[in-house]
Legacy VTK file of the C-alpha trace (Angstrom):
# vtk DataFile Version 3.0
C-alpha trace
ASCII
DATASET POLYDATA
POINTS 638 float
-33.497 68.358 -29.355
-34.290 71.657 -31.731
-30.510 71.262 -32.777
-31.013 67.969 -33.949
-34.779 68.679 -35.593
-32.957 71.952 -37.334
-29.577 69.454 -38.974
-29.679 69.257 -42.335
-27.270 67.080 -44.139
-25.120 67.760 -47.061
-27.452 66.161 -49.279
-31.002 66.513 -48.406
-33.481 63.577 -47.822
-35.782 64.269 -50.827
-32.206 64.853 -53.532
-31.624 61.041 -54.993
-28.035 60.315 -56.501
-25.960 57.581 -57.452
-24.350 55.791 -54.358
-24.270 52.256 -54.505
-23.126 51.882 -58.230
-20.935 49.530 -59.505
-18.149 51.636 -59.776
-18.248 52.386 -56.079
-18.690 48.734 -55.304
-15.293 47.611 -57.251
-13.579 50.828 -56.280
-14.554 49.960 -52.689
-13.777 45.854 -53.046
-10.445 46.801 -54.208
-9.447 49.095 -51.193
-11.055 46.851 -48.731
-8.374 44.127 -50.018
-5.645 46.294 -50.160
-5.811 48.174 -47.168
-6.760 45.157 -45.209
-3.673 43.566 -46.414
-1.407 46.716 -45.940
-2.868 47.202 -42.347
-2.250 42.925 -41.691
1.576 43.340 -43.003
1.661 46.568 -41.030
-0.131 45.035 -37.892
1.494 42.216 -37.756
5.610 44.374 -38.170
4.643 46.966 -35.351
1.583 46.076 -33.518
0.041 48.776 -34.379
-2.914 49.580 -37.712
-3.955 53.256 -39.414
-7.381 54.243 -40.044
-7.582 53.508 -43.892
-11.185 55.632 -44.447
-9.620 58.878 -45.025
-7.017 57.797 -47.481
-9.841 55.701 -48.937
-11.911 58.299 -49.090
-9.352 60.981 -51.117
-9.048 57.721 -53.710
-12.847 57.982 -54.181
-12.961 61.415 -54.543
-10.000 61.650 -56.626
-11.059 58.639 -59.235
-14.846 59.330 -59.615
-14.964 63.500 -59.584
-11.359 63.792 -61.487
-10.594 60.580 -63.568
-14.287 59.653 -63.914
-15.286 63.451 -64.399
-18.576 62.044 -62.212
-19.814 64.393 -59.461
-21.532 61.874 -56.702
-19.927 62.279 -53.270
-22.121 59.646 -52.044
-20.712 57.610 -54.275
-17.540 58.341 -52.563
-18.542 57.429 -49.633
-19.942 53.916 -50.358
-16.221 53.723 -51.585
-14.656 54.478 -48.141
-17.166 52.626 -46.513
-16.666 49.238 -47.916
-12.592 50.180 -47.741
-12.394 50.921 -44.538
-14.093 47.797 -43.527
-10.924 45.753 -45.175
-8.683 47.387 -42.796
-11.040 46.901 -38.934
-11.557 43.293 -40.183
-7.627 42.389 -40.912
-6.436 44.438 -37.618
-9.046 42.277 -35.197
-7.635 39.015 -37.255
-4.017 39.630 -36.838
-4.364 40.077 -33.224
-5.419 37.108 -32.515
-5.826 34.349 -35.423
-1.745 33.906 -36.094
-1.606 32.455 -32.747
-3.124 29.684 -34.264
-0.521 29.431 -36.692
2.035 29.778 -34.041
0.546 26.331 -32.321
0.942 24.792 -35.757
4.544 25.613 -35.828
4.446 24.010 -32.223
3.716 20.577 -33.232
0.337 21.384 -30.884
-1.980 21.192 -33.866
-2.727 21.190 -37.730
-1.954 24.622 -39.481
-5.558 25.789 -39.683
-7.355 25.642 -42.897
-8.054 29.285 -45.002
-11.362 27.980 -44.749
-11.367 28.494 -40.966
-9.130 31.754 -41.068
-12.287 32.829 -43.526
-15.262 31.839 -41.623
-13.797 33.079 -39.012
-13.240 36.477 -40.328
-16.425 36.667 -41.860
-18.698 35.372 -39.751
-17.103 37.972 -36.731
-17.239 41.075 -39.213
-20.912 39.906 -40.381
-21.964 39.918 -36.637
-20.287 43.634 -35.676
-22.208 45.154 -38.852
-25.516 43.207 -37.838
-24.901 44.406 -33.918
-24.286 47.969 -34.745
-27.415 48.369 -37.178
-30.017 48.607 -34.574
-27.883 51.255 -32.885
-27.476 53.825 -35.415
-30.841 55.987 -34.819
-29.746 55.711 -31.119
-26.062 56.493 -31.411
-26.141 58.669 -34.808
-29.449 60.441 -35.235
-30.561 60.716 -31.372
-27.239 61.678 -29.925
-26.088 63.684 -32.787
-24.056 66.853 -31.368
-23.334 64.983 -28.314
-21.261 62.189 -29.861
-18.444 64.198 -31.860
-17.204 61.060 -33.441
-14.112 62.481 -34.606
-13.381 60.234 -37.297
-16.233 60.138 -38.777
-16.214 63.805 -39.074
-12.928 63.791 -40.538
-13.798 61.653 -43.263
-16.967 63.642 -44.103
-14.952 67.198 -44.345
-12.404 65.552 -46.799
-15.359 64.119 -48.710
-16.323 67.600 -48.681
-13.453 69.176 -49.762
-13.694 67.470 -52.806
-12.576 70.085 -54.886
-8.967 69.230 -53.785
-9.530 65.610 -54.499
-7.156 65.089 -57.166
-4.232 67.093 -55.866
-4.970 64.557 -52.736
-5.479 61.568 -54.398
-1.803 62.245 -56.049
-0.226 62.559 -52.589
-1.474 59.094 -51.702
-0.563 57.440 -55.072
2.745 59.046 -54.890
3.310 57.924 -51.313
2.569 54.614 -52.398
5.086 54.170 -55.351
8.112 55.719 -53.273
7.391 53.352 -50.471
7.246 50.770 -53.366
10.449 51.937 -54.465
12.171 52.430 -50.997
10.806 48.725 -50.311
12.212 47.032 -52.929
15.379 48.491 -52.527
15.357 47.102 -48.828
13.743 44.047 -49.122
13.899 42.912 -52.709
17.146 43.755 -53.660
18.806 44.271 -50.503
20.967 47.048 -51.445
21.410 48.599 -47.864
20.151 46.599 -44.909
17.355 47.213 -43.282
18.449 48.776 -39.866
21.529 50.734 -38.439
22.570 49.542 -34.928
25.424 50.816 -32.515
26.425 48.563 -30.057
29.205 50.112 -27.085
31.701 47.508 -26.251
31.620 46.040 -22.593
27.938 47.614 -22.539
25.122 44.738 -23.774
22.962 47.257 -24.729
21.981 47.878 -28.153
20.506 51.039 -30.269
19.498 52.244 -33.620
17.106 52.560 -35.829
15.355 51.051 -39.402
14.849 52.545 -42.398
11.245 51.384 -43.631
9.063 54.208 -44.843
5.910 52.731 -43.308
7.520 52.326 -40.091
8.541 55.924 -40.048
5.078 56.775 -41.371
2.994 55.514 -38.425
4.782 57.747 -36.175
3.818 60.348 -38.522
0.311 59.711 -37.972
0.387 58.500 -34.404
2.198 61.810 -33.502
5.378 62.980 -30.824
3.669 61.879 -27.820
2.585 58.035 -28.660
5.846 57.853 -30.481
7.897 59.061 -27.973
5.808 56.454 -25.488
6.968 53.658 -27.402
10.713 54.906 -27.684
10.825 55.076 -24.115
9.633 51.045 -24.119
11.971 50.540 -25.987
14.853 52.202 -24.148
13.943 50.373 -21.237
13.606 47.113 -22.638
17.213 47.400 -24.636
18.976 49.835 -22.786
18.127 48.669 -19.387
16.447 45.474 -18.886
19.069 43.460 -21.360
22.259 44.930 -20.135
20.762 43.474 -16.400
19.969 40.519 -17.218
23.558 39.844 -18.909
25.175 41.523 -16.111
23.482 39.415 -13.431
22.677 36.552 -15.013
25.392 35.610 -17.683
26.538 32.272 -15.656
22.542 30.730 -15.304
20.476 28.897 -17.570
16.792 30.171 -17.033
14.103 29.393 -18.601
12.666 29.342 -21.136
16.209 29.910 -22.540
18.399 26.625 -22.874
21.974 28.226 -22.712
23.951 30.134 -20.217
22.920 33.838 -20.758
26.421 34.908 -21.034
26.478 32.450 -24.184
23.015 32.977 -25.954
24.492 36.745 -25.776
27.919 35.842 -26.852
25.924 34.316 -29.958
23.406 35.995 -30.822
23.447 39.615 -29.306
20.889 41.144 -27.472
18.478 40.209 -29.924
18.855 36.834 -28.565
18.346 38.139 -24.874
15.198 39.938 -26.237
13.952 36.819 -28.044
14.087 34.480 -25.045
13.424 36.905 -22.250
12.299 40.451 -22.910
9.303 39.771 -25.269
7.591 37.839 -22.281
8.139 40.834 -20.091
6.638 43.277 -22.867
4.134 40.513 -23.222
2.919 40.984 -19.391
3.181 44.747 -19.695
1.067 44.298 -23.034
-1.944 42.408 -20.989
-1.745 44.381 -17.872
-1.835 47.513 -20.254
-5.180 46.030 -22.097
-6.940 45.053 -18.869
-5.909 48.934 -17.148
-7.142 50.633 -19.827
-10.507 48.209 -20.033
-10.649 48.779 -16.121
-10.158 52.567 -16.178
-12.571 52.521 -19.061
-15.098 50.439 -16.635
-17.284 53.175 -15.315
-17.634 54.568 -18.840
-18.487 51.298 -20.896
-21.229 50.454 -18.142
-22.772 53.890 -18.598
-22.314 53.524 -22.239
-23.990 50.761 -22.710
-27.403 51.247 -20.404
-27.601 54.708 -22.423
-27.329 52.624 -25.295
-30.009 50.149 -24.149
-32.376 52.637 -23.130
-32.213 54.603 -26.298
-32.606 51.595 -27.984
-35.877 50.385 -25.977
-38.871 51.326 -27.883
-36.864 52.562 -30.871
-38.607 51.501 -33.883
-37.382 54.214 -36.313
-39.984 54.688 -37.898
-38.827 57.613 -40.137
-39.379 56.542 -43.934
-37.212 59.127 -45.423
-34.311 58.357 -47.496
-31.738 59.412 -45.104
-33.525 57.793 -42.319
-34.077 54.185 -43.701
-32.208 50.638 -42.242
-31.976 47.143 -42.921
-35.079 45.752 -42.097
-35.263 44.414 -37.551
-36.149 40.763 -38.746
-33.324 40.245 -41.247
-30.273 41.820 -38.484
-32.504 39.367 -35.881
-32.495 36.316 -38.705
-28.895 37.264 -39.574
-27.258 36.393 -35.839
-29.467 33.785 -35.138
-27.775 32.194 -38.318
-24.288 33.325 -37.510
-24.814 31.830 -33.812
-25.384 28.642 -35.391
-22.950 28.637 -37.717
-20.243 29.301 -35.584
-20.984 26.528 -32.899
-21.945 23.960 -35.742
-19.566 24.427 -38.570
-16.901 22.206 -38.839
-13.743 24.323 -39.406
-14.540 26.428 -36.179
-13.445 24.541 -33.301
-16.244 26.563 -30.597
-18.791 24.992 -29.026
-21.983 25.488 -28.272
-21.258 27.534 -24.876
-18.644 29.106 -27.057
-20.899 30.362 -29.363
-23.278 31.706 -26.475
-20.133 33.466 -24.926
-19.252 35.007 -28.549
-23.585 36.166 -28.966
-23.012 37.380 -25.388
-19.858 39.369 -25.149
-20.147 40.044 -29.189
-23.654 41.800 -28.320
-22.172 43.824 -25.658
-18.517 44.949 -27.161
-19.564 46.125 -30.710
-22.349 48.261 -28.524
-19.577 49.946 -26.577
-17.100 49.892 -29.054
-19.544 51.721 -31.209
-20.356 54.170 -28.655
-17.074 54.619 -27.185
-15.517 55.913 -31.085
-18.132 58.321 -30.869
-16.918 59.924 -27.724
-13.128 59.095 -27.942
-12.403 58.366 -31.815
-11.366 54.863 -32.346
-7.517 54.805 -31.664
-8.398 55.305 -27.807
-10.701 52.485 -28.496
-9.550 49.886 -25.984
-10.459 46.392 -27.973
-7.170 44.779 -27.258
-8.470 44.914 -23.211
-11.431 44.027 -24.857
-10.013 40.896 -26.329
-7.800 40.303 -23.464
-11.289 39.814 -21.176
-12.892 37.794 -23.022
-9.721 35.072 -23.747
-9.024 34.937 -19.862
-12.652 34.485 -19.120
-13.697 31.845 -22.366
-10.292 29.982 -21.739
-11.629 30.128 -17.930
-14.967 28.510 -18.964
-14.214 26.284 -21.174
-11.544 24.507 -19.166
-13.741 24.337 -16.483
-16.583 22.547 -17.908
-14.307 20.505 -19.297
-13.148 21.467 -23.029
-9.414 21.465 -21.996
-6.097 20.771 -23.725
-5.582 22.186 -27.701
-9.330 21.994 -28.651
-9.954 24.537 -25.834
-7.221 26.742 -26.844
-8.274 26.648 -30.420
-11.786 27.399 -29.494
-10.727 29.884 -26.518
-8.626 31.850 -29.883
-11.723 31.227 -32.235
-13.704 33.151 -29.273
-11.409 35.699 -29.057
-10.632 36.314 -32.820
-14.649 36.454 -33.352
-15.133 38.938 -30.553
-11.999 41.156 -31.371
-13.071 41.462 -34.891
-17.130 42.020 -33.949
-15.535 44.981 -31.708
-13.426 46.493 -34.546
-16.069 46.250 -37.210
-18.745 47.512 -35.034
-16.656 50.689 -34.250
-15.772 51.328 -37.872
-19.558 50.666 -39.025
-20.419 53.595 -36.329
-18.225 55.653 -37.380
-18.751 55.316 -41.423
-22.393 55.978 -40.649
-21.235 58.919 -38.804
-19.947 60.077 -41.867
-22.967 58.995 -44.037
-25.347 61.023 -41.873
-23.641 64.186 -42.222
-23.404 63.747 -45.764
-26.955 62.460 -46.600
-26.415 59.090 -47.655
-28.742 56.177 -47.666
-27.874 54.022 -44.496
-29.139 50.598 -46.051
-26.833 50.964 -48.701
-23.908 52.099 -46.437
-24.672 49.193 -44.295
-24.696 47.033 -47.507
-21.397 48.337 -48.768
-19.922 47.521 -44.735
-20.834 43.236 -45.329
-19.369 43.952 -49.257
-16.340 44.988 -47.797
-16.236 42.366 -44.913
-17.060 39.470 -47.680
-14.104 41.224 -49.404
-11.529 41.158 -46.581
-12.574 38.366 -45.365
-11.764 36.197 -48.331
-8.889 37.821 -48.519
-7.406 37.600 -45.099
-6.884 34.051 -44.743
-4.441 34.164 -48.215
-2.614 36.690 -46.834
-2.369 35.234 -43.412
-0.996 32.090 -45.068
1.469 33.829 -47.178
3.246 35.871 -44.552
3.283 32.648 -42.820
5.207 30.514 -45.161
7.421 33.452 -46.258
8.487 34.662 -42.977
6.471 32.739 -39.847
4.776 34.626 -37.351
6.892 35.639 -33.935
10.198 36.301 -36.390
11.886 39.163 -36.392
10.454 39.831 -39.760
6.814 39.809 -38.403
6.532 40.082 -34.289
2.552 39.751 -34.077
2.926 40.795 -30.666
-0.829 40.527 -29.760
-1.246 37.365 -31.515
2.065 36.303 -29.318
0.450 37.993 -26.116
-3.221 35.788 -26.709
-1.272 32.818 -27.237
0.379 33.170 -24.014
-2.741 34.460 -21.977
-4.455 31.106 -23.269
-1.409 28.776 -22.644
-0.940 30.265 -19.438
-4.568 28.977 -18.228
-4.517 25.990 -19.782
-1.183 24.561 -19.131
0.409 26.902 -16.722
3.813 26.837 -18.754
4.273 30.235 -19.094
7.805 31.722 -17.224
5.367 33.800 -14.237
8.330 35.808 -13.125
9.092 37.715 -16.434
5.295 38.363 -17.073
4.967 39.861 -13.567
7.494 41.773 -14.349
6.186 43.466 -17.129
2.815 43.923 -15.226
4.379 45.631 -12.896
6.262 48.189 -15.099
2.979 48.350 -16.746
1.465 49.428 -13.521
4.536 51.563 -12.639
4.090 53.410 -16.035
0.241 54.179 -15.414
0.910 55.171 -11.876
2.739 58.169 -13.057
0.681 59.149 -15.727
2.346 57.459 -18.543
-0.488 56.103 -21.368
0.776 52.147 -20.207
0.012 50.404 -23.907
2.002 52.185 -26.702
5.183 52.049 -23.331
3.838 48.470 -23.204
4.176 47.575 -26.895
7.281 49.416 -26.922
8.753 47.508 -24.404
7.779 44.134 -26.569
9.256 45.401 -29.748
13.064 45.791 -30.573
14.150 48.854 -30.481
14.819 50.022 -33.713
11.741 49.684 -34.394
10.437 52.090 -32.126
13.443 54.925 -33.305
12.134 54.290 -36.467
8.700 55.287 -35.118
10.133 58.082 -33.200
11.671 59.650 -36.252
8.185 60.135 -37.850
7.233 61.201 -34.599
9.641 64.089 -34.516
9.254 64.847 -38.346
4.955 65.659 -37.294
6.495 67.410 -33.778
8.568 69.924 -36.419
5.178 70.401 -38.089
2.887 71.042 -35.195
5.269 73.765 -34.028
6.274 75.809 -37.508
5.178 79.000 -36.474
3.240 79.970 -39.279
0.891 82.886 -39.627
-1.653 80.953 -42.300
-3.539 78.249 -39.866
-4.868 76.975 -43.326
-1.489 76.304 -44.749
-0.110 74.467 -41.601
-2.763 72.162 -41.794
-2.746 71.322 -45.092
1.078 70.821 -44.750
-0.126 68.172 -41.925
-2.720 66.993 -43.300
-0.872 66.491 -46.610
1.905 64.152 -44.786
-0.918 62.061 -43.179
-1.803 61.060 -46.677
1.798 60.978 -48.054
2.481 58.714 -45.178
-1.316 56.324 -46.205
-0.001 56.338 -49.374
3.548 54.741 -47.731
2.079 52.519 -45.347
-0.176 50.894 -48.320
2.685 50.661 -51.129
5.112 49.114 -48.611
2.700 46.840 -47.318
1.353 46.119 -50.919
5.245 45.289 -51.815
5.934 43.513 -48.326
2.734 40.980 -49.724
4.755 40.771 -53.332
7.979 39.915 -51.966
6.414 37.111 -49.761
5.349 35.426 -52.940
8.856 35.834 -54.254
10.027 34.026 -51.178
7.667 31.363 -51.347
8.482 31.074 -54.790
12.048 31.343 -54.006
12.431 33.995 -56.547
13.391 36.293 -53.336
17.285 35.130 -53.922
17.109 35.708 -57.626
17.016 39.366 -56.847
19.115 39.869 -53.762
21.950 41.690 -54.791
23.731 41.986 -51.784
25.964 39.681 -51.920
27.304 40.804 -55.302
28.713 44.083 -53.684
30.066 42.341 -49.986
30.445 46.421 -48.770
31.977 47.050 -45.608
29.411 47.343 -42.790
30.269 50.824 -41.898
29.797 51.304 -45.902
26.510 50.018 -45.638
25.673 51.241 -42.813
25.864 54.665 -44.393
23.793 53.680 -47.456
20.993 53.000 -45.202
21.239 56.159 -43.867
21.237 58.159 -47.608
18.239 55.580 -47.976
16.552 56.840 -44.670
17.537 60.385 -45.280
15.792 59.998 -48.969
12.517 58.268 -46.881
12.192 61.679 -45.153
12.694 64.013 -48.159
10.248 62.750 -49.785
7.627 62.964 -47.130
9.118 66.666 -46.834
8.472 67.103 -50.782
4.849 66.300 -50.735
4.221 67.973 -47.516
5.839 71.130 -46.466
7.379 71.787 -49.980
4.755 70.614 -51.816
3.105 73.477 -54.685
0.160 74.854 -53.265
-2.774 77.144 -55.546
-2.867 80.786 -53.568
-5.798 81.626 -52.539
-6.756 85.114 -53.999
LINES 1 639
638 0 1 2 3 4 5 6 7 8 9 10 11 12 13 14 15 16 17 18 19 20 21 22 23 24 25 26 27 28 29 30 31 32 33 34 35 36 37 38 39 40 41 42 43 44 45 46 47 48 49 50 51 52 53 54 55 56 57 58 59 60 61 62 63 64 65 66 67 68 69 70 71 72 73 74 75 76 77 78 79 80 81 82 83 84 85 86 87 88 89 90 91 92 93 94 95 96 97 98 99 100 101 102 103 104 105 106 107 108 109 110 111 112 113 114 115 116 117 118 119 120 121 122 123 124 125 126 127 128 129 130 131 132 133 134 135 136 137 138 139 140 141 142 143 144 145 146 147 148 149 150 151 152 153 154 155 156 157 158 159 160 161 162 163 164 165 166 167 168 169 170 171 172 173 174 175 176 177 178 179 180 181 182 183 184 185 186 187 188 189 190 191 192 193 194 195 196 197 198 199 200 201 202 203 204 205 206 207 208 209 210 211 212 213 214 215 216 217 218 219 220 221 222 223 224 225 226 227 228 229 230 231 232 233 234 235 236 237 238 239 240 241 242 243 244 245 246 247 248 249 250 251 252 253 254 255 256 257 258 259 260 261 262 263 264 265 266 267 268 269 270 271 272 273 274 275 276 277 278 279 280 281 282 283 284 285 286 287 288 289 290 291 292 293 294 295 296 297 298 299 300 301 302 303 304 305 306 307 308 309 310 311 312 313 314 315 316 317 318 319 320 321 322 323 324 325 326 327 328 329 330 331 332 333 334 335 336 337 338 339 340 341 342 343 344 345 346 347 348 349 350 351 352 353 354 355 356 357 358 359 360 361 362 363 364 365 366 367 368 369 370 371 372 373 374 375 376 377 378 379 380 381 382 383 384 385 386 387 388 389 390 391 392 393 394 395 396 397 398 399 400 401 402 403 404 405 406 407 408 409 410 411 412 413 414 415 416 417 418 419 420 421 422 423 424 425 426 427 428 429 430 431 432 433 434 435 436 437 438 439 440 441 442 443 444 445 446 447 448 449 450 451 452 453 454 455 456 457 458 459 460 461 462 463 464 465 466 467 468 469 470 471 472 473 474 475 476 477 478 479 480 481 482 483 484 485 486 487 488 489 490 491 492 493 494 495 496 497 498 499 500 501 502 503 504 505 506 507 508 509 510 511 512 513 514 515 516 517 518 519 520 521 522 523 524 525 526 527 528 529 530 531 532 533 534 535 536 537 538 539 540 541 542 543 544 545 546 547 548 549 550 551 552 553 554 555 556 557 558 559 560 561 562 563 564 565 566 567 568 569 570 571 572 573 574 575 576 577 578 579 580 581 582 583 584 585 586 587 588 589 590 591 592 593 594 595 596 597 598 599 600 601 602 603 604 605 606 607 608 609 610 611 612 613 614 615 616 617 618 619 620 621 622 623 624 625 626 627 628 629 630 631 632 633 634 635 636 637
């Protein structure tokens, strides 16, 4: 308790400077939209999203105290605040909402409206800001020293380090334009394909590896030990589990293929195996992985959230200091009591009125552990996919039972889930921003102002960009996966209809289970497992890049870190420009201005030609990650 009387934040209670400006609030607007539709393209390719409040963060700092010449690192922080809030709200919708899309493409039901991808969107996001309000002086202030939340931290030393902002700021901008570059000459003009595969003859496996720079980039981030996780998946899955099921079954039709095995392969490769078959397995593994880690989780989240509830009981906060002030009890009370009622009576959302007591519910209780569990385990051990996963299989559970069956219930059972995942996500991200805002002194009304600014924001901008990657590519192709969105479709069909193929998902729950038993973390193995396997290689090369990193054995701590820390931004900067470019070049295919550019057919190269282009391309992707990391120009210290 005298630790937390004696903190004193960076700026002090009674010190009043600019925070929520204008400038922060467009700075922040504009992240919040492009990160959120980065992380969506990004979520949506590999499953997986980055944190976007650092990178956000080095922006700030870089545009107000360098460009702007303005010295306000609260004004920063609104800016990373209302950012990072674009990308929690796009990953919870991409999880789940494009399995609505997926129905449409079904025949099952109407593509839904960007009106209902919105509402949805907001209304969730709205609700984990408005949950996680009352829990701040509990969480934040109370537990402060005992809740490390290690993002949070993070974000406030690189705030703090602000005199470095613009040489940081440049890494980021510069990772973004030779991602943009690397993209288009991918994508847009099609110059080298996309992936290099090697394929043994009389052997229906099937290796390689891609060549995107944000793919490579979030095994950067991730590290050598998720990446290498996912690899292994992916091994399995390609190098294993195809080659058997050609081998033993290349004479039978099984469903859900339609063709002899031996002739779907003779056709279309193992990709066509891995369409048909191995996704469903990797789709089982993928659930069993969310519900383990929810279970093993269990003991915590219970403990969580009564230590929650009693700091919470009789906490009126009634500190009147700047640093210590909140939206007011009666409007976060108002607010959900609004929201409730919006979601069960407004028209686009198909939930009803148990639905929205099962969203109030399970909403209430997620964004509380969500936002206590970031504070003890950072958010990327966060498990809101189990979370999600819960709630479907019970809502879908409900809801059929009392009657609300066929494709309403499946609509409303994904509405449910979509709301809940994204009240889970936007809750942890609030906690952690606030996190942040404490140790820096900011005002936490205006921080939790800036967090529904930049869930209007992403919000509006979601559904667009949901819709465009849609029509350009369709959700489920080998150009976007959405493997969670795929999983929650399944988990929903399975209860409704009981059409899903049993045996393959089994399967994968029991590799899941397999996997955890000795010792293996089951959900990046899981999602590996679901995703082709270049992919994952791709992944694994960033993976190794950061493994060369952690062990140069260097005698200046300081320098090694900024070398790592300066990749982590180099490889933002990527992820953003490639999915900023990936978003441009799905207007140019809805527009069919996509073939206009392709020049790949003008130079017909021999494959092993090409083949070796991507590779110069690939090799270039990792240079330049070298040149702004390890041989990047660094002041001496004297």
């Amino acid at each position: 308790m005298n630790e937390q009387k004696e903190f004193k934040p960076y700026i002090p209670a009674e010190r009043v400077t600019p925070e929520l400006t204008v400038t922060s609030i467009v700075m922040g607007i504009i992240l919040a939209v492009v990160f959120g539709a980065a992380n969506a393209y990004l979520g949506l390719r590999v499953g997986m999203t980055i944190s976007a409040s650092i990178p956000a963060a080095v922006l700030a700092m870089g545009v107000i105290r360098v460009i702007m010449r303005k010295n306000s690192i609260l004004e920063s922080n609104i800016v990373q605040t209302i950012g990072s809030a674009g990308e929690s709200l796009a990953a919870g919708a991409i999880f789940t909402l494009p399995a609505l899309f997926l129905w449409a493409a079904d025949g099952k039901m109407e593509t839904p409206s960007i009106l209902e991808i919105t509402l949805i969107a907001l209304l969730g996001g709205l609700l984990g800001v408005l949950f996680m309000v009352p829990l701040r002086n509990a969480l934040i202030v109370k537990e402060h020293g005992i809740l490390p939340y290690p993002e949070g931290t993070a974000c406030a030393e690189v705030l703090l380090a602000g005199e470095e902002g613009g040489a940081n700021a440049s890494t980021v901008f510069a990772g973004m334009g030779f991602a943009a570059i690397f993209k288009f000459v991918i994508d847009g003009f099609k110059l080298v394909p996309s992936e290099v595969s090697l394929r043994v003859k009389g052997f229906a496996g099937e290796i390689g590896t891609q060549i995107y720079p944000a793919v490579m980039s979030v095994g950067y981030i991730c590290g050598p030990r998720i990446s290498s996780y996912m690899f292994a998946g992916g091994l399995v899955s390609w190098m294993v589990l195809i080659p058997a099921v050609v081998l033993f079954g290349a004479d039978l039709t099984l469903y859900p293929g339609t063709a002899p095995i031996g002739q779907m392969f003779a056709e279309g490769g193992a990709s066509a195996i891995w369409g048909s078959y191995i996704r469903y397995i990797g789709a089982g593994a993928l659930a069993a992985g969310g519900i383990i880690s929810l279970a093993k989780s269990l003991p915590l989240i219970i403990r969580t959230f009564s230590d929650a509830m009693k700091s919470l009981k009789g906490n009126t906060n009634t500190n009147t200091t700047r640093t210590g002030q909140d939206i007011n009890m009666g409007v976060i009370l108002g607010g959900v009591l609004l929201i409730t009622i919006a979601i069960w009576l407004a028209p686009p959302i198909p939930v009803t009125f148990l639905g929205a007591i099962i969203v109030v519910i399970f909403g209430f209780f997620f964004a509380t552990v969500s936002s206590r569990m970031v504070g003890l385990v950072g958010s990327s051990n966060n498990p809101v996919s189990g979370m999600a996963i819960a709630t479907l299989l019970i809502a879908t559970i409900l809801l059929k039972a009392t009657g609300d069956s066929g494709i309403h219930g499946m609509q409303g059972a994904i509405a449910i889930g979509s709301i809940i995942c994204i009240v889970a996500a936007i809750a942890g991200d609030t906690s952690q921003d606030l996190k942040t805002g404490y140790l820096l002194g900011s005002t936490p009304k205006k921080q939790q102002i800036g967090e529904f600014i930049g869930v209007f924001a992403a919000a509006l901008a979601i559904g667009g960009v949901l819709y465009l990657l849609n029509a350009a590519w369709g959700f489920g192709s080998e150009e976007l996966g959405a493997p969670q969105a795929m999983l929650m479709k399944m988990i929903v069909e399975g209860v409704m209809e009981n059409n899903l193929p049993w045996t393959l998902v089994f399967i994968g729950v029991f590799l899941a289970i397999a996997v955890e038993i000795v010792g293996i973390p089951v959900l990046p193995f899981a999602i590996g497992v679901y995703l082709p396997v270049q992919l994952n290689a791709c992944i694994m090369v960033g993976g190794l890049v950061r493994l060369a990193f952690d062990k140069m054995n260097m005698k200046d701590k300081k320098k090694k870190d900024a070398i790592i820390n300066d990749g982590v931004l180099y490889c933002s900067g990527m992820i953003a420009g490639e999915g900023l470019i990936g978003i441009l070049l799905a207007v140019f295919a809805v527009f069919h201005v996509d073939k206009a550019i392709d020049l790949s057919s003008r130079f017909n190269l021999p494959a092993s030609v090409s083949n070796i282009g991507s590779l110069v391309v690939f090799a270039l992707v990792i240079l330049s990650l070298l040149k702004f990391s390890l041989w990047r120009k660094r002041k001496e210290n004297k």
